[in-house]
The first five atom37 places (N, CA, C, CB, O) and aatype in JSON, in Angstrom:
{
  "aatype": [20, 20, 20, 20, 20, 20, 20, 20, 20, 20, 20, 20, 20, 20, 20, 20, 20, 20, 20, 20, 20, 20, 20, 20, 20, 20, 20, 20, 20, 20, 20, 20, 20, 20, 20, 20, 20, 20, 20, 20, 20, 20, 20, 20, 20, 20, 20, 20, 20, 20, 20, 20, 20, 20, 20, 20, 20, 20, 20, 20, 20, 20, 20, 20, 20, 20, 20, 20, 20, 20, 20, 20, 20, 20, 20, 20],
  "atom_mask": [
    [1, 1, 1, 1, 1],
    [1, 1, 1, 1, 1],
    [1, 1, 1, 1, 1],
    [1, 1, 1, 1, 1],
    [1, 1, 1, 1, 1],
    [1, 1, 1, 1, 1],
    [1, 1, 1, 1, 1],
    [1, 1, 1, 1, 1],
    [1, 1, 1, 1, 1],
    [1, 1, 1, 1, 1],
    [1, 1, 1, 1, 1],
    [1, 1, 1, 1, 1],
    [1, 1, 1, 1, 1],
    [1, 1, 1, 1, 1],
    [1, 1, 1, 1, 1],
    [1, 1, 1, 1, 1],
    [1, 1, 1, 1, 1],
    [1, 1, 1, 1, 1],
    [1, 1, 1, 1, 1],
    [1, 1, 1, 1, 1],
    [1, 1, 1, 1, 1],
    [1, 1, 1, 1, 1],
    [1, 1, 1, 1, 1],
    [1, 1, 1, 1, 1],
    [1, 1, 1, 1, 1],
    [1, 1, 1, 1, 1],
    [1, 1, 1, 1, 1],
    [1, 1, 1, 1, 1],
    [1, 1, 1, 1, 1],
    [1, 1, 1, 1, 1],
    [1, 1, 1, 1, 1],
    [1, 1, 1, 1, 1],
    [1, 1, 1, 1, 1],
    [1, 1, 1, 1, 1],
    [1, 1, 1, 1, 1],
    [1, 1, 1, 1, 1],
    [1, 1, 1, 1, 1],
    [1, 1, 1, 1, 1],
    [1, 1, 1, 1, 1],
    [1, 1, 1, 1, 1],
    [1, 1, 1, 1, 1],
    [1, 1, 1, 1, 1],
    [1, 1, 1, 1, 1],
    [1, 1, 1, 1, 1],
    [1, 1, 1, 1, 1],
    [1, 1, 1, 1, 1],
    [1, 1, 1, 1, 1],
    [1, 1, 1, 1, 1],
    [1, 1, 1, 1, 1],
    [1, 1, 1, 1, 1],
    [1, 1, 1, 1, 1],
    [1, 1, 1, 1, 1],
    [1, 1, 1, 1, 1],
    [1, 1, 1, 1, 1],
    [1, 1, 1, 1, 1],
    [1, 1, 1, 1, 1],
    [1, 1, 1, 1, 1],
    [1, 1, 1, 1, 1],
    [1, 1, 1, 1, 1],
    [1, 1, 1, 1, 1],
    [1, 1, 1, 1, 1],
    [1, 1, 1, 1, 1],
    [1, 1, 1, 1, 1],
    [1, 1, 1, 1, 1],
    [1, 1, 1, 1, 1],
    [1, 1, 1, 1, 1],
    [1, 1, 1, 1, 1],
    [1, 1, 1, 1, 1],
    [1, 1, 1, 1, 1],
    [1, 1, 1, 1, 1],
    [1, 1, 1, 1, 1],
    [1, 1, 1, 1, 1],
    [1, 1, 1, 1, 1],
    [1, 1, 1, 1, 1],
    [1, 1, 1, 1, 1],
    [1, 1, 1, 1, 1]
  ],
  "atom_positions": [
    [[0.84, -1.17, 0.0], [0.0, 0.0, 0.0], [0.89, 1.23, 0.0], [-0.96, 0.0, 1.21], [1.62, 1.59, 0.93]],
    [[0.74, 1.77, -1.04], [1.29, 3.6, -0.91], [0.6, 4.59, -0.03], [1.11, 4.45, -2.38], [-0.56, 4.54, 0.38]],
    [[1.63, 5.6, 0.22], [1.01, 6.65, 1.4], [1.32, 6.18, 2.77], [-0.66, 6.8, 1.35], [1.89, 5.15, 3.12]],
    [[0.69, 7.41, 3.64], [1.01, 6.93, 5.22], [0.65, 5.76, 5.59], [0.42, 7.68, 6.24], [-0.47, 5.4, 5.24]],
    [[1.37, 5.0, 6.27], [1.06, 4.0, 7.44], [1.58, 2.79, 6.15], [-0.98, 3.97, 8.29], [1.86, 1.66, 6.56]],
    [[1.67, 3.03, 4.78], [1.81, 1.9, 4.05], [3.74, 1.43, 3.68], [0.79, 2.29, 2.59], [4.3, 0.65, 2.91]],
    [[4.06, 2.12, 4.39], [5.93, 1.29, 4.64], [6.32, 1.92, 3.65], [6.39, -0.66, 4.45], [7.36, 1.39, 3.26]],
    [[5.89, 3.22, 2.71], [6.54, 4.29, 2.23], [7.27, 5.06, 2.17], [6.35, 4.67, 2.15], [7.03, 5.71, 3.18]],
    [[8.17, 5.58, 1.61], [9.19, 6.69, 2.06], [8.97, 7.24, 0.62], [10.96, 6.23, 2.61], [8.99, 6.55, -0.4]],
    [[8.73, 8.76, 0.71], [8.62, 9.78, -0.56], [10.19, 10.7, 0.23], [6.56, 10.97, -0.72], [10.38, 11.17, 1.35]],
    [[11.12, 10.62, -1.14], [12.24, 11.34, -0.63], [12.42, 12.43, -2.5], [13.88, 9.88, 0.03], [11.63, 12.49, -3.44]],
    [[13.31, 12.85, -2.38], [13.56, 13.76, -3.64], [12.9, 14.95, -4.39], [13.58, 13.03, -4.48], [13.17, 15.53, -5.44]],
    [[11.55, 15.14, -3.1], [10.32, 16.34, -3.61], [11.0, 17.33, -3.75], [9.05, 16.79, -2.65], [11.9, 17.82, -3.07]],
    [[10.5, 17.61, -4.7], [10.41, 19.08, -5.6], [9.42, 19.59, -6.0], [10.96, 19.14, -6.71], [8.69, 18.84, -6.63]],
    [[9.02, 20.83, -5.85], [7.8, 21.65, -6.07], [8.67, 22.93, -6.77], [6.8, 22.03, -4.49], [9.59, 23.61, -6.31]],
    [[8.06, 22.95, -7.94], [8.58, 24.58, -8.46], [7.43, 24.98, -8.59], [9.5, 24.9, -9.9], [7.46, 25.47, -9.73]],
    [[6.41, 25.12, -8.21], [5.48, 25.76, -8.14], [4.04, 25.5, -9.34], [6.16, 26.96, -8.13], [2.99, 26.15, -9.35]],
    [[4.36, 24.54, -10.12], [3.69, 24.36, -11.07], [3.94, 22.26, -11.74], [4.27, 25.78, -12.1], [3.35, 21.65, -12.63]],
    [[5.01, 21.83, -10.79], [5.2, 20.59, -11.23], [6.31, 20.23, -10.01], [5.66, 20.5, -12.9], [7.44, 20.62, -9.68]],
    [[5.2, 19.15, -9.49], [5.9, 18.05, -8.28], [6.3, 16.84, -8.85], [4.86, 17.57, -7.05], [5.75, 16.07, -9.64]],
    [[7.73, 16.84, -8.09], [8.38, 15.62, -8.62], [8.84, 14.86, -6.93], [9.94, 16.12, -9.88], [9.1, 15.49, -5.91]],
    [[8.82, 13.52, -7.07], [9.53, 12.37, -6.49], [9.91, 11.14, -6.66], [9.19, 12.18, -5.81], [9.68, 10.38, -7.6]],
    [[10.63, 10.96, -5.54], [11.0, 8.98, -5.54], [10.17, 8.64, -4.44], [12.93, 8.27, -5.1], [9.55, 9.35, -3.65]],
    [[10.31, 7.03, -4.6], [9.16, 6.34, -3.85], [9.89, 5.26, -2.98], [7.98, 5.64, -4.91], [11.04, 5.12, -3.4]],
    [[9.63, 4.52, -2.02], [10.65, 3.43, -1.58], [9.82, 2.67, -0.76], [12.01, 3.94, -0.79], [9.8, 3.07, 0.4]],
    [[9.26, 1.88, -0.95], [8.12, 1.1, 0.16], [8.88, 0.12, 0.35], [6.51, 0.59, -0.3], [9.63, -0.18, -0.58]],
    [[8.91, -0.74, 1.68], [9.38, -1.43, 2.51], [8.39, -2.94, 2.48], [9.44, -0.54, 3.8], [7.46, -3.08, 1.68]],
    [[8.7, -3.76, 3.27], [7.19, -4.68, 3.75], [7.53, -5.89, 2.81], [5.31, -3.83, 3.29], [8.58, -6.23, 2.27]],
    [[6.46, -6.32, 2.8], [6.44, -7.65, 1.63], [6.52, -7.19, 0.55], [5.23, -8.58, 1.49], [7.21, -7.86, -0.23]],
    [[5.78, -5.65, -0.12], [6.28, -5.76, -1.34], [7.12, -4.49, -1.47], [5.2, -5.95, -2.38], [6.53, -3.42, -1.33]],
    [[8.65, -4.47, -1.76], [9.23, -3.76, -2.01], [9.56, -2.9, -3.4], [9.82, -4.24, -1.55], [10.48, -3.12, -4.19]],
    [[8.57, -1.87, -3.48], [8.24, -1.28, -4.77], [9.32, 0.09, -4.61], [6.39, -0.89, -4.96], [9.44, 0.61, -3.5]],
    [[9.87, 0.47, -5.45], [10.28, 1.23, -6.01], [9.72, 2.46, -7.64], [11.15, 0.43, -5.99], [9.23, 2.2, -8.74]],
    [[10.15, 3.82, -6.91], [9.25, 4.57, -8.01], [9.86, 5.67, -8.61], [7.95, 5.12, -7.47], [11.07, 5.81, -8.43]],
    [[9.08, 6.72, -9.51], [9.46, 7.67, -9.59], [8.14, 8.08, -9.98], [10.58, 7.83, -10.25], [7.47, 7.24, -10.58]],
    [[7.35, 9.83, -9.63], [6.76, 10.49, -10.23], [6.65, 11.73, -10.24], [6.04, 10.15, -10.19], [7.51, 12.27, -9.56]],
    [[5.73, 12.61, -10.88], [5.53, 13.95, -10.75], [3.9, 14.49, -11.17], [6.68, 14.6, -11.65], [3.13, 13.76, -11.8]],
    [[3.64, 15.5, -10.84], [2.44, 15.73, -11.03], [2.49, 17.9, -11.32], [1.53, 14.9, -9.45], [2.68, 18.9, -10.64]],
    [[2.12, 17.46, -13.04], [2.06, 19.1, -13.09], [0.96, 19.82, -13.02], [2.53, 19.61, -14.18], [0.02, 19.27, -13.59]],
    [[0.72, 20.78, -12.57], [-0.63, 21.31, -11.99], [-0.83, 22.76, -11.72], [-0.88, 20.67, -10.72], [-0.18, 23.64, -11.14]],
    [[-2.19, 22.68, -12.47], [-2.78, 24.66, -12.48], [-3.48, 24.96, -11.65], [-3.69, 25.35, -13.62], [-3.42, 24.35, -10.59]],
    [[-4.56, 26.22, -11.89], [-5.34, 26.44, -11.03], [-6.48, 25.25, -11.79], [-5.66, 28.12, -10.82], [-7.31, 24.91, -10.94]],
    [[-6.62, 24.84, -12.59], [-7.46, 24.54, -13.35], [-7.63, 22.62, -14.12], [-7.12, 25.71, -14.28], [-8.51, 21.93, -14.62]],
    [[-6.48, 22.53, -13.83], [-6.45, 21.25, -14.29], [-4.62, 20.53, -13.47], [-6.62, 21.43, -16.35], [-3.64, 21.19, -13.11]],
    [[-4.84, 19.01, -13.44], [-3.54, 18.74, -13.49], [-3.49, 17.25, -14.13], [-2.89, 18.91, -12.05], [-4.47, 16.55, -14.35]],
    [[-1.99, 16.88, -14.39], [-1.69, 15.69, -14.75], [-0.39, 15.0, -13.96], [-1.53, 15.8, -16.16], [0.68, 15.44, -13.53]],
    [[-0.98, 13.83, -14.0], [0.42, 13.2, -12.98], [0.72, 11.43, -13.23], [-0.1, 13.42, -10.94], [-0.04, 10.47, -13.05]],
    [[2.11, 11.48, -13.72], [2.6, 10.22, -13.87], [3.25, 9.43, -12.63], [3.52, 10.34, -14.89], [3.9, 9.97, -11.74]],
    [[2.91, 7.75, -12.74], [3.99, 7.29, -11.58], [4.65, 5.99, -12.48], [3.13, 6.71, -9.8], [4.08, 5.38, -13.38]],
    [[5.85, 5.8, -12.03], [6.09, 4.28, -12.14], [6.47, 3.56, -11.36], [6.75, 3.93, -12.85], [7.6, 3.78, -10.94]],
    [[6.01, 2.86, -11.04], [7.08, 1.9, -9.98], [7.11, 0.46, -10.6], [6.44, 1.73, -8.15], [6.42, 0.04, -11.54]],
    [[8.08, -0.22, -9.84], [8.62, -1.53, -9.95], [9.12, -2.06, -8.71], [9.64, -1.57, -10.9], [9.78, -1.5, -7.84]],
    [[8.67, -3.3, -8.8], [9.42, -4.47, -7.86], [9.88, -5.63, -8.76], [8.33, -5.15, -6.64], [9.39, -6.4, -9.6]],
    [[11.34, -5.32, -8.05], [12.36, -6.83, -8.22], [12.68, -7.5, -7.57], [13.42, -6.9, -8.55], [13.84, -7.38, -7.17]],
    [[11.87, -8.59, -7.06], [12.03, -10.11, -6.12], [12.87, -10.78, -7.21], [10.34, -11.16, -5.67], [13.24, -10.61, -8.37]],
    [[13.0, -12.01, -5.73], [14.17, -12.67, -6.5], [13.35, -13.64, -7.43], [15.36, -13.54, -5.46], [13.86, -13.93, -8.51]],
    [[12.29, -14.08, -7.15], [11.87, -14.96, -8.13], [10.73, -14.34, -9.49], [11.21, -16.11, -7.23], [10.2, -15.04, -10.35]],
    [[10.57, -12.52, -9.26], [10.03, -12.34, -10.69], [10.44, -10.91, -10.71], [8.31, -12.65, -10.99], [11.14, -10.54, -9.77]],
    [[10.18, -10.17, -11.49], [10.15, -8.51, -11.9], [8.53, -8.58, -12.53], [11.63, -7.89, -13.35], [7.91, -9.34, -13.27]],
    [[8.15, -6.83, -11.49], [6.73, -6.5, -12.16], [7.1, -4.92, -12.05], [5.09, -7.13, -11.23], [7.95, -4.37, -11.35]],
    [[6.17, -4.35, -12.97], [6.49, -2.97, -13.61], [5.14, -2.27, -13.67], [7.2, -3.08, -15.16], [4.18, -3.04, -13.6]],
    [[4.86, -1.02, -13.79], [3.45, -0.93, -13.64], [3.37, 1.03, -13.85], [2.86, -1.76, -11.84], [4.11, 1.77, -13.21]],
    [[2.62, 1.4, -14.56], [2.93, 3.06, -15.13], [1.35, 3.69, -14.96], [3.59, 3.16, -17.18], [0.67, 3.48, -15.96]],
    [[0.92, 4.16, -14.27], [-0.32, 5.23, -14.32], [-0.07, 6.63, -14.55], [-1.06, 5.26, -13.06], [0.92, 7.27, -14.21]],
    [[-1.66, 7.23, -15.5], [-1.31, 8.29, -15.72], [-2.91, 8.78, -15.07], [-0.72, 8.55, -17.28], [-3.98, 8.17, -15.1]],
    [[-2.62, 9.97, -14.56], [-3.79, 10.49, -14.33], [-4.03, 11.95, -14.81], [-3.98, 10.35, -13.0], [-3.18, 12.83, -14.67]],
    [[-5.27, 12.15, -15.41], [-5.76, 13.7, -15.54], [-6.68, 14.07, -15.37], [-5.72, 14.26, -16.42], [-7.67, 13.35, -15.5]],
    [[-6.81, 15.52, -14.98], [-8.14, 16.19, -14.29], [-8.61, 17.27, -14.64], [-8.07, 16.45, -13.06], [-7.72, 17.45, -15.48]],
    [[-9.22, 18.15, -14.75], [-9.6, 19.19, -14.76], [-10.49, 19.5, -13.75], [-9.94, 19.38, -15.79], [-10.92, 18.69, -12.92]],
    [[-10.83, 21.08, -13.85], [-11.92, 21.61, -12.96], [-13.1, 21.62, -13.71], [-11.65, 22.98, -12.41], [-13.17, 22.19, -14.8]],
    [[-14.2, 20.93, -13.09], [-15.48, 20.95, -13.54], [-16.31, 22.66, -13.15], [-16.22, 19.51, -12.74], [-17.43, 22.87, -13.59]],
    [[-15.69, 23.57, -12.42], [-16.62, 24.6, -11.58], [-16.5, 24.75, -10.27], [-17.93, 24.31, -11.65], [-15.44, 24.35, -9.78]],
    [[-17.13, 25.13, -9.71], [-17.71, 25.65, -8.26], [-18.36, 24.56, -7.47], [-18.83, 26.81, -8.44], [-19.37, 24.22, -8.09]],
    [[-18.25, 23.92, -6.44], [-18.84, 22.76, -5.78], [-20.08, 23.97, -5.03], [-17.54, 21.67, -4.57], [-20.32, 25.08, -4.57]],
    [[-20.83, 21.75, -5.62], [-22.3, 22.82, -4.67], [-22.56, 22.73, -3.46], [-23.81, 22.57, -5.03], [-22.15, 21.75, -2.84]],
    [[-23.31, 23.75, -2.8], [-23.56, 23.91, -1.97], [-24.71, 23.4, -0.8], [-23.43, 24.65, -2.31], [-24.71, 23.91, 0.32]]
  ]
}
């Protein structure tokens, strides 16, 4: 599991103000390794990850992309 409490470590952040970048390092049974970033407006953003795990008995690889925009004003 990625994120808190999931044996994660996010190290290498960078924010220039318009595009976040990192590495990923999870611990545990499955030891995944990553890299991503996420560029982002007032208005929309997009954000890639990859990670991989290499056990000794296989390699798995795995790439999401996500994008968003703003639909408006939430209702009330």
């Amino acid at each position: 599991m990625l994120g808190p409490g999931g044996g994660c470590e996010f190290t290498n952040r960078r924010d220039d103000g318009s595009v976040y970048t990192f590495a990923i390092v999870c611990g545990g049974r499955c030891r995944w390794r990553g890299v991503g970033s996420v560029r982002y407006g007032a208005a929309s953003m997009e954000a890639d990850l990859e990670l991989s795990e290499t056990p000794a008995d296989r390699a798995f690889a795995t790439r999401s992309h996500v994008s968003a925009r703003r639909l408006g004003p939430c209702k009330s």
